[in-house]
N, C-alpha and C positions, 0 to 999 in steps of 0.2 A: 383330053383323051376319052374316046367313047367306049364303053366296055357295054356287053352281050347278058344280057341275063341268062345263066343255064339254070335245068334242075338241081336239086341238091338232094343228096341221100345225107336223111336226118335219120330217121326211123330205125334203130338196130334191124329187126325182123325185114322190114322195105330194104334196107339195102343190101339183101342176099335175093331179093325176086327176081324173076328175069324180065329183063330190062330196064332194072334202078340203074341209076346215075353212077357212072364206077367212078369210085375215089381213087384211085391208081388205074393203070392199063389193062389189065387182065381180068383180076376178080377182087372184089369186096372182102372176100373172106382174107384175113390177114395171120390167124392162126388155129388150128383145134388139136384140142386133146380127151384120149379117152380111157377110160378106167372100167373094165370088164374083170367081174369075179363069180363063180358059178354059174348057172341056169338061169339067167332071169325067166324065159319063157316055165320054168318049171320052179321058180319062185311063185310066179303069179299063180299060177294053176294049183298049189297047195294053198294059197291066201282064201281065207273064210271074208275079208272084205277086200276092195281094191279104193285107193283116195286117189283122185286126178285134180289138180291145182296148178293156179297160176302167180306168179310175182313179182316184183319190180320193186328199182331201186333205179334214184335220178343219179347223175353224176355230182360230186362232192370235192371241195377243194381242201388243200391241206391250210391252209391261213398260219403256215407261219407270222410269228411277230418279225423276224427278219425276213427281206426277199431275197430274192437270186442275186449276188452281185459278186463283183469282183474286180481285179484291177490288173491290168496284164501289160509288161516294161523287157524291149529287146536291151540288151547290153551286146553288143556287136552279135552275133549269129548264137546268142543264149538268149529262151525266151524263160522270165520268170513271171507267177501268176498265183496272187492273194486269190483267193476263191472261199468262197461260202457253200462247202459239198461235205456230201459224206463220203465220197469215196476222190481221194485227193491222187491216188496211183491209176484210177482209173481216169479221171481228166487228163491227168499227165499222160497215160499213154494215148487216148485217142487224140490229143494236141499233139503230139510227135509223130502220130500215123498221115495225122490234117496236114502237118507241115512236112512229112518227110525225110524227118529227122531223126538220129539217133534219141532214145528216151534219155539219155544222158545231157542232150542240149534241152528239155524241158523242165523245168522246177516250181513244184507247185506247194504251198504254201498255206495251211491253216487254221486260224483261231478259230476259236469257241464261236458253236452257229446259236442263231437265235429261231431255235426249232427248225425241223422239215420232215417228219413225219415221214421219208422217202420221198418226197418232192424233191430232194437235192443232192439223191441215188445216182445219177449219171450225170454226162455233161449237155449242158442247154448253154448258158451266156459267156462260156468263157471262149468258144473261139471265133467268136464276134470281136470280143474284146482285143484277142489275139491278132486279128485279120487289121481290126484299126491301128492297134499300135505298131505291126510290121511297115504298114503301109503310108503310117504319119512319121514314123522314126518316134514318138514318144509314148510315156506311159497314158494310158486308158482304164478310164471308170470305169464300169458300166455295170446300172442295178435297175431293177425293174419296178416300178408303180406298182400300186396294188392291182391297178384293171389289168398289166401285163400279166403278173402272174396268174390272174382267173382268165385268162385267156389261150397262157402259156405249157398248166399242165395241171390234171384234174385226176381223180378217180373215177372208173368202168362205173357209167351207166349198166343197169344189167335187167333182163328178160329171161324168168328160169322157169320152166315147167317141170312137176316133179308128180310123179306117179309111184304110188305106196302101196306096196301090199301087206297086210296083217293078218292074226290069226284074231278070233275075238277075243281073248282071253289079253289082246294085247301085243304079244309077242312080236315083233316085224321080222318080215321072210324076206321083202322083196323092193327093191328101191331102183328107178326106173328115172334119169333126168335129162333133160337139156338146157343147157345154160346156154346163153347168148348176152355178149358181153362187149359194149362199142367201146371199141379202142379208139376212137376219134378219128381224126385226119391222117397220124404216124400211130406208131404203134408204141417206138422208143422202147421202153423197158416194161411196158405192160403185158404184152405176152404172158411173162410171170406167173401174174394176177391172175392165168384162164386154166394153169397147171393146176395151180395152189385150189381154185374153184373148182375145180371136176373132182379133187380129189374130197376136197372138204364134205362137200354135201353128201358122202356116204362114211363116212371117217370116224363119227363121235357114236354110232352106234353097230348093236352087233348082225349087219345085213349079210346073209350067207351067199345074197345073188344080186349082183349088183349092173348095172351099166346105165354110164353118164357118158352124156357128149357135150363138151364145151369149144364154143368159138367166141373166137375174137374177132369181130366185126369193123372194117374202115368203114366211117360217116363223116358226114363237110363236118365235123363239130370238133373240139377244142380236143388237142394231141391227151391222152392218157397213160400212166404208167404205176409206179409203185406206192402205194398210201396204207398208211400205219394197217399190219394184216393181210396183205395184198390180195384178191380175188376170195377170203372167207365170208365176209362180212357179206356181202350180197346173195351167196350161199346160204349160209346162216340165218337170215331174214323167213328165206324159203322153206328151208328144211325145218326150224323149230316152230315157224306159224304152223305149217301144216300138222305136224305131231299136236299141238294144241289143242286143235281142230278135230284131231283124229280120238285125241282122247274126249274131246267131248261128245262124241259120236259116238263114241263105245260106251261112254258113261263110266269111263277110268279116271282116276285122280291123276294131274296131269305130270306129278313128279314122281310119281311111284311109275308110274309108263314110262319114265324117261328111265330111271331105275333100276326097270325088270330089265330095258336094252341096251343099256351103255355098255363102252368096251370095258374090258376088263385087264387085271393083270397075266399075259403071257394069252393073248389074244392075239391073233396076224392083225397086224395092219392093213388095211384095203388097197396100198400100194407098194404092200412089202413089208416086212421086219417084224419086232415082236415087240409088243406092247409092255411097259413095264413102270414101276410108279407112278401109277392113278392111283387119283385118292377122291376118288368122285362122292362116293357112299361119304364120307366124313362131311367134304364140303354139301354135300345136299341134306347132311340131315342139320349142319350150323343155319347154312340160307335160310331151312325152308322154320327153323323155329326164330330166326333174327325179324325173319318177315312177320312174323305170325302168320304163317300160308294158312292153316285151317280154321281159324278165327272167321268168324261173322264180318261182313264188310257192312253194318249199313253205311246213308249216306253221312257224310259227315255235320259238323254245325252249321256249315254255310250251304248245306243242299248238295254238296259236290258227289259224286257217285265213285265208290272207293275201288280199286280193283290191284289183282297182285300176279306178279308172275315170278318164276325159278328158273333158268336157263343155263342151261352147261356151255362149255366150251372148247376147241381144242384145235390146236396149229403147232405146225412142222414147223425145225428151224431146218437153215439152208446146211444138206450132207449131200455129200463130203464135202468138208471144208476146212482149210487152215490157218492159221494165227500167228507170229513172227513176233517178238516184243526184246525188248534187250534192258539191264541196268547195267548202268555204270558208277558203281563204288568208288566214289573219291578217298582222298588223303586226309580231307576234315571231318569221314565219317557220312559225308552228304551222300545222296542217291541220285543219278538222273536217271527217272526212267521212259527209255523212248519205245513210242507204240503208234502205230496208223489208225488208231481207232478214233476215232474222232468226238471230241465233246459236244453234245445239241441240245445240252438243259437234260439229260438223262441222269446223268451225275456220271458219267464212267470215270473222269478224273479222279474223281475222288475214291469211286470202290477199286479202283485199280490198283491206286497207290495204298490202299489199306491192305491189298492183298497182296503185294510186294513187300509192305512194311513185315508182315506177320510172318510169309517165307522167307523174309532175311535175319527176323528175329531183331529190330529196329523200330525206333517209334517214329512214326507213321508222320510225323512233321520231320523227318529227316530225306524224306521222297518228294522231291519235283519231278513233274509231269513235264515233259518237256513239248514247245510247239511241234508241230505237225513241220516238217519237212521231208520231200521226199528225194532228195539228195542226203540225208542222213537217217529218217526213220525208217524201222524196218516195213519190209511189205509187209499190207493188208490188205484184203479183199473186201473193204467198203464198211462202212457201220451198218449193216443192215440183218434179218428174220434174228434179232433179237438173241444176237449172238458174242457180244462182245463181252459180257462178264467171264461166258464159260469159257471159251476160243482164245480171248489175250489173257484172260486170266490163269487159263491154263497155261500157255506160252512163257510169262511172269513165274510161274512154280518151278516150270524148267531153267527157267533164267536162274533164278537166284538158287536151283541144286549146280548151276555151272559153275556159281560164284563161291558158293560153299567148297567144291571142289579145289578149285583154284588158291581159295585162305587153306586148306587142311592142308594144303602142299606148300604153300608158302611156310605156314606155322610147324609144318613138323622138320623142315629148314632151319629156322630160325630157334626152333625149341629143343629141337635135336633130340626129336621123338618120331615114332612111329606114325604113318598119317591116319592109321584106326586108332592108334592114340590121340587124336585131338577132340576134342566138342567142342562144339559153336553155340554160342549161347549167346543172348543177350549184347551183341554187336561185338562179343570179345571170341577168339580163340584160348581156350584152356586147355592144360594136357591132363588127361582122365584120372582122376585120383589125387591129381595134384593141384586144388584150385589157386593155389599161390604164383604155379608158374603159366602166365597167359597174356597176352599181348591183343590188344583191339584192333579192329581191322583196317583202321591208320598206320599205325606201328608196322604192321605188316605189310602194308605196298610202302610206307615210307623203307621199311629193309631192303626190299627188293631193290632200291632205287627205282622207283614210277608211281606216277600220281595219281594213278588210277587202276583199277581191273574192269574188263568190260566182259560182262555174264550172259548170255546170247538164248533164247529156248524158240522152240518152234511144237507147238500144239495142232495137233491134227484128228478130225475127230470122224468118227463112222460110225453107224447106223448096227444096232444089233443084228446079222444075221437073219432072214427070211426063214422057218423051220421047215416049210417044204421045200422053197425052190433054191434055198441055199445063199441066193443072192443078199447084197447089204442091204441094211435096211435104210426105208426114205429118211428115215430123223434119227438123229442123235440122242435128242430131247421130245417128250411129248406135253407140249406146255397146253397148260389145260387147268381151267379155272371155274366157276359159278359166281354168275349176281342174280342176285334179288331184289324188287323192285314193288313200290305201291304206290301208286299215283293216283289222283284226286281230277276228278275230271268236271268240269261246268259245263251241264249241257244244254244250256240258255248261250252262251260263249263261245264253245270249244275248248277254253282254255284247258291245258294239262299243266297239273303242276307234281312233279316229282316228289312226296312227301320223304319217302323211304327209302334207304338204297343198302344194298349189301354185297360188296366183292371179295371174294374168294381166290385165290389165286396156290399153284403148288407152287414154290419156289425152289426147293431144296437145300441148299446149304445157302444163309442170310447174311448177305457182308454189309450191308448198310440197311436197318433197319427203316429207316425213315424215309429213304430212298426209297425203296423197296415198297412204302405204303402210296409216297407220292404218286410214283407210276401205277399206281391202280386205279389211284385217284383219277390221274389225266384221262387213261383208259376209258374209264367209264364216260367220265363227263364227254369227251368227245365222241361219245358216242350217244350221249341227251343230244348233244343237236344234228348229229343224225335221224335221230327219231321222230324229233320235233318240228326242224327247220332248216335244215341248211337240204340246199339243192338244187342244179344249176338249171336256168331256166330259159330256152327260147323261144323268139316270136320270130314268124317267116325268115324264122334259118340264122336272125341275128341274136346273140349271146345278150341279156337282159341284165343277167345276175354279176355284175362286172365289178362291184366295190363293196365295200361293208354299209355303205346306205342301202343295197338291192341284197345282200347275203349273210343272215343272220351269224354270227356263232352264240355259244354259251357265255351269259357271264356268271359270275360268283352268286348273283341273284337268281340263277336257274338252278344252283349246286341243291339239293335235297335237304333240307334242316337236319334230317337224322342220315350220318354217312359212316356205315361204321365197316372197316376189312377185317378180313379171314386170313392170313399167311399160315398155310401149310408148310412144314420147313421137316427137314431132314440135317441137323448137325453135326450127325457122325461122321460127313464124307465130305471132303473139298471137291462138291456135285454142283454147280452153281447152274438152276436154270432159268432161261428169259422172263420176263414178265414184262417187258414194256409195250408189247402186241396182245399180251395173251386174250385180254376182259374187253377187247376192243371191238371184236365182233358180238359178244353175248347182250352190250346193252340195249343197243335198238332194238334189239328182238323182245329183251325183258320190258322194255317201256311200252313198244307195242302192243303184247300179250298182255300188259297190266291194263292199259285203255281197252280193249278189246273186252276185258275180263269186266270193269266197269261200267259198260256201259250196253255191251249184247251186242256189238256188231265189229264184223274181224276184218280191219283193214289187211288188204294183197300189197298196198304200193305205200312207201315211204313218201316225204316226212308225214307227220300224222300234224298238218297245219289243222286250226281251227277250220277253217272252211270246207277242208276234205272231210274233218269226222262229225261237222253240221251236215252235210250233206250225207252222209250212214246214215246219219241219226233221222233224218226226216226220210231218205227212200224208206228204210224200217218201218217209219211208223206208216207212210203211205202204204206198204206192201201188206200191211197186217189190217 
């Protein structure tokens, strides 16, 4: 077979020119969005300086330790499908839509993932799998190599220009951006990523005039969509280099500037609502003394040149949105509690069932986690913007005040009392005053004659009210965190080595402590090899970076000798908020800012490879 060489549109910016190579029939451009607040033209025109910059970020893959896979078996005109996803109702449905079938002939099915970071947010291999097993009559594997998934589905390359207005004294008036962000070949679920970017790059501070324009760009390169943080992190890159930058231009201290303009409590939000539990001011003043931010850097014993940075953070989860979970009280006192949320190394299983144990008033090895099916679990709307402690947890609280209902009517049956005469305590029904007369919550469906009560909640959650325009607000949650960073740079090398590291995080009410510190942990670190090294890389249009031989990530040997977090927490209220995205955008920025800070020259483009900041390092010294 002879095949035609065409042109290819690589280049984000090249494939919106006129007459680049159209990756579909029409146009290139695949989606924008825009975020207008105040005057900008009368922002600028008060600014005592104006900052104009440019910045870059390559595409990045998520390297779960598990791939895509899955296994898909008709039984006469019922197709059933093991799948490795976080969203298990949503394969199901668009498999019932592929095939034309009621969603009731689809059942999809699944265990614990071994990570996906949103790589395994929508559906990609299962109705392939589907298509083979209809068409061979048997069941079908099907998982993909490591080069498939780096070929298969990545994170937005991105191209952002951001113009700054300020007063000198510091203050910012006026923020001015455009973001361009290659969604690849498809777009798939990356869209997202271009909302969540337009709005971010004006969102962590307090800009009274604002206007960003962000697009999502088709290019011949590898399909994009949702990756831990979706469309922040490449924002973030932009928006806190250039503040760096800005303060060292003003000859402001770069965390007090960040300081005088972060959002505040009962602040608008930039795309709606009212701002409320920041606790910024705490965590930058723990960072910036964890760091020793004002301390002297010389270089270190081995010559290395030492440098520090402090970097805020802050991301939306998805509003409106709602949660469905259900317990079922057995007869031996057991729990099963069913939920669509799916387990991927986050621990949800485990805080979940802690938080069902504690509203049932039960110890917490009395709750099984039941598998995922979607012929018996309740909907959910996908594991995904770091929403499942607060969303099923909150669901789980409902649940088990339906269960408690249900025993105070059984037991004041059975007790032959009043049903404000019962309390629930401790897995027993009591009648008040009277702790002698009380029956467990066995006794009590065993009365009834049945073997079980099923306690059903649905959690639904919205956005504080807009104080002008009355409208809901974009988040629920304003998950918002700081790290801090010191890094040791060899400028004989390139090498960077992370000495210090410190993440912050607000969480609000703390169901698993240890948990709770993990995901900070991950957070950050997968965002060292953001900064350092991972990054997808082509030669004449063909993808290079296809295995873990071509595409670094971090190991345990990269992790910082000194790693120490911050949990801000709130105990008074069952308020539980995300934290497994929040630190995920702020590290590459903090690692960059630290190299940058050590060594006098401020990389625009990620990873910050040895070669890229040898070559600073020597334009510098040629320039001077």
């Amino acid at each position: 077979m002879d095949y035609e060489e065409i042109p290819a549109a690589l280049d984000i910016l090249g494939a919106l020119e006129s007459g680049a190579p159209l990756v579909h029939e029409s146009t290139n451009l695949a989606y924008e969005h825009h975020v207008e607040r105040g005057d900008i033209a009368a922002g600028f025109a008060d600014a005592d300086e104006i900052f104009e910059d440019e910045f870059s970020t390559p595409s990045v893959q998520h390297v779960p330790l598990e791939p895509h896979c899955c296994v898909a078996m008709f039984q006469s005109d019922r197709l059933t499908v093991w799948s490795s996803t976080q969203d298990p109702f949503g394969v199901r449905d668009e498999l019932a839509a592929l095939l034309g079938v009621p969603r009731s002939r689809v059942r999809v099915l699944v265990p614990s993932l071994g990570g996906g970071f949103g790589s395994k947010g929508g559906t990609l291999v299962e109705p392939i799998a589907a298509a083979l097993a209809q068409a061979s009559g048997r069941p079908v594997r099907l998982t993909l190599t490591r080069a498939e998934e780096f070929t298969t589905y990545v994170r937005h390359a991105s191209r952002v220009f951001v113009k700054t207005g300020v007063k000198r004294d510091g203050r910012l008036v006026a923020r001015e951006a455009k973001c361009y962000f290659s969604t690849g070949a498809y777009s798939s679920s990356g869209v997202v990523g271009i909302s969540n970017g337009g709005i971010g790059i004006a969102s962590l501070y307090r800009f009274a005039n604002v206007r960003v324009d962000a697009y999502a760009v088709y290019t011949n390169t590898v399909p994009v969509g949702a990756f831990r943080a979706p469309g922040v992190p490449q924002v973030a890159w932009a928006s806190e280099t250039q503040l760096e930058m800005i303060a060292e231009r003003l000859g402001i201290d770069a965390v007090e500037l960040r300081r005088m303009n972060l959002i505040r409590n009962d602040d608008r939000f930039v795309a709606g609502g009212l701002l409320e539990d920041i606790h910024f001011n705490e965590m930058l003043d723990r960072a910036s003394a964890e760091i020793g931010w004002k301390k002297p850097t010389p270089a270190d014993a081995q010559g290395r040149r030492i440098g520090r940075a402090v970097i805020p953070t802050l991301k939306t989860t998805r509003t409106p949105t709602a949660s469905n979970a259900a317990l079922k009280l057995n007869q031996d006192d057991s729990v099963h509690l069913l939920t669509g949320a799916v387990e991927m190394g986050q621990g949800s299983r485990t805080a979940l069932a802690q938080i069902a144990a504690h509203e049932l008033g039960v110890p917490v090895d009395a709750i099984t986690v039941a598998t995922i099916d979607t012929d018996l679990s309740p909907y959910e709307g996908g594991t995904v913007s770091s929403r499942t402690t607060f969303t099923v947890g909150g669901s789980l609280s409902r649940a088990a005040a339906d269960l408690h209902d249900q025993l105070s009517n059984l037991a004041a049956d059975q007790l032959e009392v009043s049903p404000d005469d019962v309390v629930i305590e401790g897995g027993r029904a009591f009648v008040r005053g009277v702790p002698g007369r009380s029956k467990s919550f066995g006794e009590l469906i065993a009365g009834d004659k049945r073997t079980d009560l099923l306690g059903q909640g649905r959690h639904e959650t919205q956005g504080v009210p807009d104080p002008v325009t009355g409208l809901p607000g974009a988040s629920a949650h304003w998950h918002h965190g700081v790290v801090a960073v010191e890094v040791a740079v060899d400028c004989e090398t390139g090498r960077v080595d992370v000495t210090r590291m410190w993440a912050g995080v607000y969480a609000g009410r703390i169901v698993n402590p240890t948990l709770c510190e993990l995901q900070a942990h991950g957070s950050v670190l997968m965002g060292l090899g953001e900064a350092l090294f991972e990054g997808m890389h082509y030669e004449s249009g063909a993808l290079v970076t296809k295995s873990l031989a071509e595409y670094n990530i971090p190991s345990f040997r990269d992790a910082p000798p000194e790693f120490r977090t911050g949990i801000v927490e709130d105990q008074s209220k069952m308020d539980f908020h995300g934290i497994g995205e929040t630190l995920v955008p702020a590290a590459p920025v903090a690692i960059g800012c630290a190299v940058a800070d050590a060594i006098g020259v401020r990389p625009h483009e990620l990873p910050l490879t040895p070669e890229r900041l040898l070559r600073a390092l020597y334009g510098q010294e040629s320039a001077s």
